[in-house]
Every structure is written in structure tokens, then in C-alpha cells.
N, C-alpha and C positions, 0 to 999 in steps of 0.2 A: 435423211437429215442432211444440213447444208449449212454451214457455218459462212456467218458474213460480219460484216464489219459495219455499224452504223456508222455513216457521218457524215459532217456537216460541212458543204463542202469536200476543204482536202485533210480537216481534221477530221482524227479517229473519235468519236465520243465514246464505244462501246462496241461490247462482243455480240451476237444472239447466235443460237441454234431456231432454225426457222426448219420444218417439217415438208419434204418436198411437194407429198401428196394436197394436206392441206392447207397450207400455207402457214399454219399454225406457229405462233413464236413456241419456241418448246424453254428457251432458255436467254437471260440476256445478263452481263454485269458489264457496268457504268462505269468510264475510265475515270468520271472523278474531275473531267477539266475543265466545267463550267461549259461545255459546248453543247452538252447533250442536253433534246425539249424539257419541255417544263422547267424552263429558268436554269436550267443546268442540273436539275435535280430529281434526275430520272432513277427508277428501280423499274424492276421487275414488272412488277405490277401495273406497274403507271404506264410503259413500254408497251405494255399486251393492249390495255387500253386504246395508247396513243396507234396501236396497228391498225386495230380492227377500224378507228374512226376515220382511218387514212384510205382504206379499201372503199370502192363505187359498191353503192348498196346496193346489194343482189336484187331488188325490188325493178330496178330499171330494166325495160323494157327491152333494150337494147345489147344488154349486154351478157344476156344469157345466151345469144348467140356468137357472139365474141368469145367468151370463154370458152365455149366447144370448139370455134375453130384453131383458138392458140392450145388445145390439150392442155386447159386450166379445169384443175377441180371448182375451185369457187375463185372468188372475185380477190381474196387476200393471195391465195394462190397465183393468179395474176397481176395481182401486187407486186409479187415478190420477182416474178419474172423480169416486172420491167425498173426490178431495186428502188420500187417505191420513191422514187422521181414523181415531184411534184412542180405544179408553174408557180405556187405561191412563197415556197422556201427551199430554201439549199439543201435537205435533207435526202438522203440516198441511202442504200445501202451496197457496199462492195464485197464480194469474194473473197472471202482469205488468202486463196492462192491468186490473187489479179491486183496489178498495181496500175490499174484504169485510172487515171484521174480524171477529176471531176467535169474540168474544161470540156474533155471530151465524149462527155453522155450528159452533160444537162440539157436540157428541153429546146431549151432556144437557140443550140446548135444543129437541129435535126435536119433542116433543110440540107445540112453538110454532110449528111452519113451517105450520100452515093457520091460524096469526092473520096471515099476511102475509107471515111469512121467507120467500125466494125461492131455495134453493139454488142454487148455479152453476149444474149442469147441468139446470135447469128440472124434475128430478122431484120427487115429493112429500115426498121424505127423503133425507138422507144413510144410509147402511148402514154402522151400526155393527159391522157384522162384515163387511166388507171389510178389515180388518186382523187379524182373529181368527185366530192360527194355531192350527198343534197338529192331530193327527190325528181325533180324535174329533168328531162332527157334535156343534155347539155355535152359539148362539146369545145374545144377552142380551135380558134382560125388562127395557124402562125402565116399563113401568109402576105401580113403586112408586118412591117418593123416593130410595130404595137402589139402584140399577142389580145385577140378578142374571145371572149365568152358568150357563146352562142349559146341560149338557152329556148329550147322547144316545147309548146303548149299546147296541146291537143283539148286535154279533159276539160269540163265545165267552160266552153268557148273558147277556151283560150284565157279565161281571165286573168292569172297568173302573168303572165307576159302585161295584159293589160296592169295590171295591181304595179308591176316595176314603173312603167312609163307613169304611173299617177304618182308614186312617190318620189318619183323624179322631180314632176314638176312642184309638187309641194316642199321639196326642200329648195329648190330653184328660185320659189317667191318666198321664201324665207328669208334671202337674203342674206346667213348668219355665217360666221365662218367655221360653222359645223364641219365637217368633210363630207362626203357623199358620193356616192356614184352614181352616175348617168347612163341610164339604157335609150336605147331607140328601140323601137317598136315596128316590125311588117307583116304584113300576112304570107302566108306559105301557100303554094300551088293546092295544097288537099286541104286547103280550109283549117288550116293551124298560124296560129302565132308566135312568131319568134322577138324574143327581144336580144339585145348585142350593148354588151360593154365594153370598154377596153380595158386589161389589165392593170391592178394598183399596186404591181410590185414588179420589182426588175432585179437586174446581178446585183444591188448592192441594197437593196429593200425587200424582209419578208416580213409575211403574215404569222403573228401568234395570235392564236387563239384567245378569246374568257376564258374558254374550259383547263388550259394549258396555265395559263395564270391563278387561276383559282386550285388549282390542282397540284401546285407547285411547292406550295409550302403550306402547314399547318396554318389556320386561320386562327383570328380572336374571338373566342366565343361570345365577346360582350358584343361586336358588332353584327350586324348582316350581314352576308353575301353580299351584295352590291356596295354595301361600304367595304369590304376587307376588299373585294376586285379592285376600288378606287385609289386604299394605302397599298398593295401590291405595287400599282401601275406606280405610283406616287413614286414610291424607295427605288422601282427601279431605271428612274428615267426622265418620267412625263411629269407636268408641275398638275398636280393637284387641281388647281383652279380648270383647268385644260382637261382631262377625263373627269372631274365631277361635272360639268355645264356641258359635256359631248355626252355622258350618261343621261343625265337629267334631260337633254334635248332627245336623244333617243325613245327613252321611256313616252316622253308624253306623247312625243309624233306615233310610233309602234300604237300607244292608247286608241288615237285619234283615227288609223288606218286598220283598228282591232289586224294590227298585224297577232296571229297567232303561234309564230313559228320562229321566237327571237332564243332559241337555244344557243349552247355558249360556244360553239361550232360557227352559231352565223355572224358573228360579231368580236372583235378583239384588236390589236395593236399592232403597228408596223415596229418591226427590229432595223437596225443598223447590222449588213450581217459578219462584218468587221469588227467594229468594235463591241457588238452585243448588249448595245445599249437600246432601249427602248425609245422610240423617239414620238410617236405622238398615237393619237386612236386612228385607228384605219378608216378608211369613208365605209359612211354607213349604206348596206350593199345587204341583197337577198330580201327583198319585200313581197314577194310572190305570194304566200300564202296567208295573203289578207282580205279586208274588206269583204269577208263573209263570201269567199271566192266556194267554197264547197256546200253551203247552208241553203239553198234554193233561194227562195226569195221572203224567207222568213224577215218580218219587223219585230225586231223588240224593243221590248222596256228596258227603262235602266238599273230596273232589277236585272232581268236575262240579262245582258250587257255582263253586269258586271256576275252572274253564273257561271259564263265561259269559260271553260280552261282555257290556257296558253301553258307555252313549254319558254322559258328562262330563268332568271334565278328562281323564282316561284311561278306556282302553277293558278296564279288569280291574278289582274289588273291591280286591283284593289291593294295587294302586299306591294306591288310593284312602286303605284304611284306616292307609297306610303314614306319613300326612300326616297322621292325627290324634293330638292331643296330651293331651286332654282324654279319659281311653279311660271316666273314670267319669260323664259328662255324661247318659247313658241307665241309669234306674234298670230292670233287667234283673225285680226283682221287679214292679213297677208296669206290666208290660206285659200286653196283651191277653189270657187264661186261652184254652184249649180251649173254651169252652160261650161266652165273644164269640166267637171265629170261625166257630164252626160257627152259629150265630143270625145274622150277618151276612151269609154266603156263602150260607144258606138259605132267601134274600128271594126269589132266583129258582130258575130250574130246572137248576142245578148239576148235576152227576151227584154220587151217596154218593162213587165211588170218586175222582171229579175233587178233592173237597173234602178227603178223607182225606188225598190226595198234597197239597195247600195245607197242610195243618197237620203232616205229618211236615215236609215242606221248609223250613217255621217254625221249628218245633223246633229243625232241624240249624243254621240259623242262629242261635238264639238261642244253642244250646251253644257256635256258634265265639266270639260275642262274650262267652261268661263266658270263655270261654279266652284271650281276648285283653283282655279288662280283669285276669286272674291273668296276666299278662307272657309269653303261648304265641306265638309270632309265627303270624301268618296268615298263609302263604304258599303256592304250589302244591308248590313243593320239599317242604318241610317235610310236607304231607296226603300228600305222595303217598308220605314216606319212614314216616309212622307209618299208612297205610291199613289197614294188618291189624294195627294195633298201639295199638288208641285208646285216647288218655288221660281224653277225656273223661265222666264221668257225667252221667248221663241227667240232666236240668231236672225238676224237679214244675210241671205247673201248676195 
């Protein structure tokens, strides 16, 4: 067992007992000073939590060799070796007996650790992706002044990589002043795709989570999930008007690219990390596992459509889009034509007929959202009572 000191920054938030072998938090109590995650309002419990989702999930490909060469049991295990140093927020963890500060083991000092810096664990660097989750093998590039997120796609063509560069440019011809991030798109020597963003936080901007704000304080049971995320954000920081119309713009665009993968890890708020104020929603970022990227080249109805699981506040479109209030926030003409998706999807080795089913499936989503910005309720009841009976007309694009 190994006693460390959480914190933020050069503040102390909290104590834990972390487990050498597994990385395991064995024990943690909260100093109480408003510095520690989830709003300041960390336990125990929420701590163990907040570990595990901090750790590269054992699933990646890559990093089960990693672990054996740093003599890491699992992936939290090597968490802990490199004090859980992340690129997106100031969060560390210190030794009890080490009064390291922080200037000299964050991330974006690392180039500097052979002028002398000494990390703890006597290797040559801390591993900035020892915190990196998310399913996709990914990595960051410090070698330009920008820290970049290099993210690599092998499985199903590559499409994942492709699905970023497409909801790129559909927020692009938006026009709106959503926020958003921008990937570029290459092909790799062995027939994989890479897409590259540059970093949306820096020394004086991090990332909070949804899950982290929803997690943070008791909710109102009179509202939803997605409204109590919106009074959270509200009280502490962001104006209302501003995360409701970036929510409401999220949901219908995610609808539109059946993004299925908007859990509350891929999406949340930028902090001020001085003064600990909340200052607006982060760009909307992680669209990889959409547009029916794993489904082969199934067409459905807007029944199936709206059958689908997804993973965010709820596990159906249908509860999702039932929460937005803003239905005109996406201009339905300014969206992506037939001749971008078919140039985008056509960067790899696609199949004709794989790609054909991506843009009928488009289609049928885009009709349900004109029907649902003309006041048609989306619901399964409803597709399934007018299935042989459609109101809708066909979209030009």
C-alpha cells in the first residue's frame, strides 16, 4: 500500500491509500476545499469511480504490452505509476513523502525531463496517455507547441476516423457558434486511418466531464437528466441560454450521425482552473462511433432507427430528443449533400454497397428531424403506428 496525496495542481484536495499491486484506491478522505473533481464534492465512492474512468481501458490493443514492459499489473496500476497525469486537467496525484510540484511533472513539460527533471518513478517520462480513455488506439503528439490527439483506425475500414472528418465538416457548414472540434483525416502505411486534432485545453483550461457534473450533487427528481446536467452547469458558471442551445444542438446533430457513443465521459465543460469557475461547454469532440460504422451495410426503418441503443443520459434517441427545446438550432439545409459523404467515406476501402446504406440511413434520419422540427413527435409508438403509412417526403440533396 502507498499513501498519495490527490491534487489539483499545487493544491492538496485529498488523502487515498492506492494498492501497489493493483492499482486499487484502497482508501480516500476529501480535504473539503472545493478543489477536489466533481464540483468539489468528492467521497469515497465517487473517487473510486472517478479512478477507474481515469485508467486506458485494458481493451486497447496496445497497451497490454505496455503494461508488462513497465512491471504494471493492470492499466489503473499504471495509472498510478505515472500519478495519474492527465493532458486534459491539472489532476495528479503526489506522494506523501515528495514535495514535487506540479510545474515539474505536468505533461507539457516533458520534453524537459532530459534537461534534469527527474520524474518520480525514475523513467525517462511520464506517459501522457496513461489517462487516455475511449476505445480507439490513440495517442498524443507533444511535438508541436499544440499538444495533438492522434487517433488510429484500423477495424471496419477505418470508418471511425472517417465518421470524425464527416462531423467535422457538418458542424463546419453549420455555421453556428456551437463549439466543436476539428479532425484531419490520413491514411496510414498498413491500410489504417488516422484522424489528428489539436488539444482544447491548456495551463489555464480543463476538461469536466457530464458524468462529473451529474455526479456532483444530488439531482431534482422532478427533472431529467439532461435538464438537471443544464441547472448544474447553469448555477455554476455557464448562462443557461448557452448549455441549453449547445445541448439541444448536440442531441439533434449525434441524432442525425446516429452517433451511438455520446456517454457522459465524451462530452462536458471547460473550468477556469484558477478560479474554478465553469466557463462555457467544451467543443463538441469524439464522433467516431457513428453512422452505423460497426452495422455492415444494414438499411433501416424508422422504426429500427429509432430501436437502437445508444449509451448517454438515456439508452433510446427517442427519450433524448424528447428534451430538446430548441428543435430549429440545426439548419437541416446547410447539412452535408450526397457528393460530401460519398468523397469522405471514399478516402478508404469502403465497400459501394457498405457506403450506399451510410447515406440511405442519413437520409432517413434527416427526414425524421424535418418532421420533428414540423411538430411530428418522434417516437416508436408513433413509426410503428404510421410504418406503412409515411407522412414523410423524400429530402433533396
Amino acid at each position: 500500500m502507498s499513501q498519495f496525496l490527490l491534487m489539483h495542481e499545487n493544491d492538496v484536495c485529498g488523502s487515498m491509500i492506492i494498492d501497489d499491486e493493483s492499482g486499487y484506491i484502497e482508501a480516500y478522505k476529501d480535504h473539503h476545499n472545493g478543489k477536489s473533481p466533481f464540483l468539489g464534492n468528492a467521497n469515497e465512492e465517487l473517487i473510486k469511480k472517478w479512478w477507474e474512468s481515469r485508467a486506458v481501458p485494458p481493451s486497447r490493443k496496445a497497451i497490454k504490452d505496455i503494461i508488462k514492459q513497465s512491471d504494471c499489473f493492470n492499466t489503473k496500476s499504471y495509472l498510478a505509476k505515472n500519478l495519474a497525469l492527465s493532458m486534459t486537467d491539472t489532476y495528479w496525484i503526489r506522494p506523501v513523502d515528495s514535495d514535487v510540484a506540479y510545474e515539474n511533472v505536468k505533461l507539457t513539460k516533458e520534453q524537459s525531463y532530459e534537461d534534469g527533471i527527474i520524474p518520480y518513478h525514475n523513467a525517462s517520462s511520464y506517459d501522457p496517455n496513461a489517462s487516455l480513455g475511449g476505445q480507439m488506439e490513440k495517442y498524443w503528439d507533444l511535438n508541436s507547441n499544440t499538444p495533438v490527439l492522434v487517433k488510429e483506425s484500423y477495424k471496419y475500414y477505418g470508418q471511425q476516423a472517417l465518421n470524425e472528418s464527416f462531423a467535422t465538416l457538418l458542424h463546419k457548414k453549420q455555421e453556428s457558434n456551437i463549439p466543436y472540434v476539428e479532425y484531419t483525416v490520413s491514411k496510414t502505411k498498413d491500410n489504417g486511418m488516422l484522424c489528428k486534432c489539436n488539444s482544447f485545453t491548456n495551463s489555464k483550461t480543463e476538461l469536466i466531464s457530464a458524468y462529473e457534473i451529474i455526479c456532483s450533487q444530488k439531482t431534482d427528481n422532478e427533472n431529467s437528466l439532461y435538464e438537471n446536467y443544464i441547472q448544474i452547469c447553469s448555477k455554476y458558471g455557464i448562462y443557461e441560454d448557452t448549455i441549453r442551445n449547445y445541448m439541444d444542438y448536440q442531441t439533434l446533430t449525434d441524432f442525425i450521425i446516429s452517433n451511438s457513443d455520446e456517454h457522459l465521459m465524451n462530452f462536458g465543460v471547460l473550468r477556469d482552473v484558477n478560479t474554478m469557475e465553469l466557463i462555457a461547454p467544451a467543443p463538441i469532440y469524439d464522433s467516431g462511433n457513428s453512422m452505423f460504422y460497426n452495422e455492415g451495410s444494414a438499411i433501416y426503418s424508422r422504426v429500427d432507427m429509432l430501436k437502437r441503443k445508444i449509451t448517454s443520459f438515456y439508452s433510446s434517441e427517442e427519450k433524448m430528443l424528447k428534451n430538446v427545446q430548441n428543435k430549429h438550432i440545426v439548419n437541416l439545409e446547410a447539412l452535408p449533400n450526397e457528393d460530401d459523404l460519398t468523397t469522405i467515406y471514399s478516402k478508404s476501402s469502403i465497400p459501394d454497397e457498405k457506403i450506399e446504406a451510410i447515406l440511405k440511413n442519413y437520409k432517413t434520419k434527416i427526414e425524421m428531424i424535418h418532421d420533428f422540427q414540423h411538430d411530428i413527435k418522434i417516437s416508436l409508438y408513433n413509426e410503428k403506428k404510421r410504418q406503412y403509412v409515411p407522412t414523410s417526403q423524400s429530402l433533396d440533396f
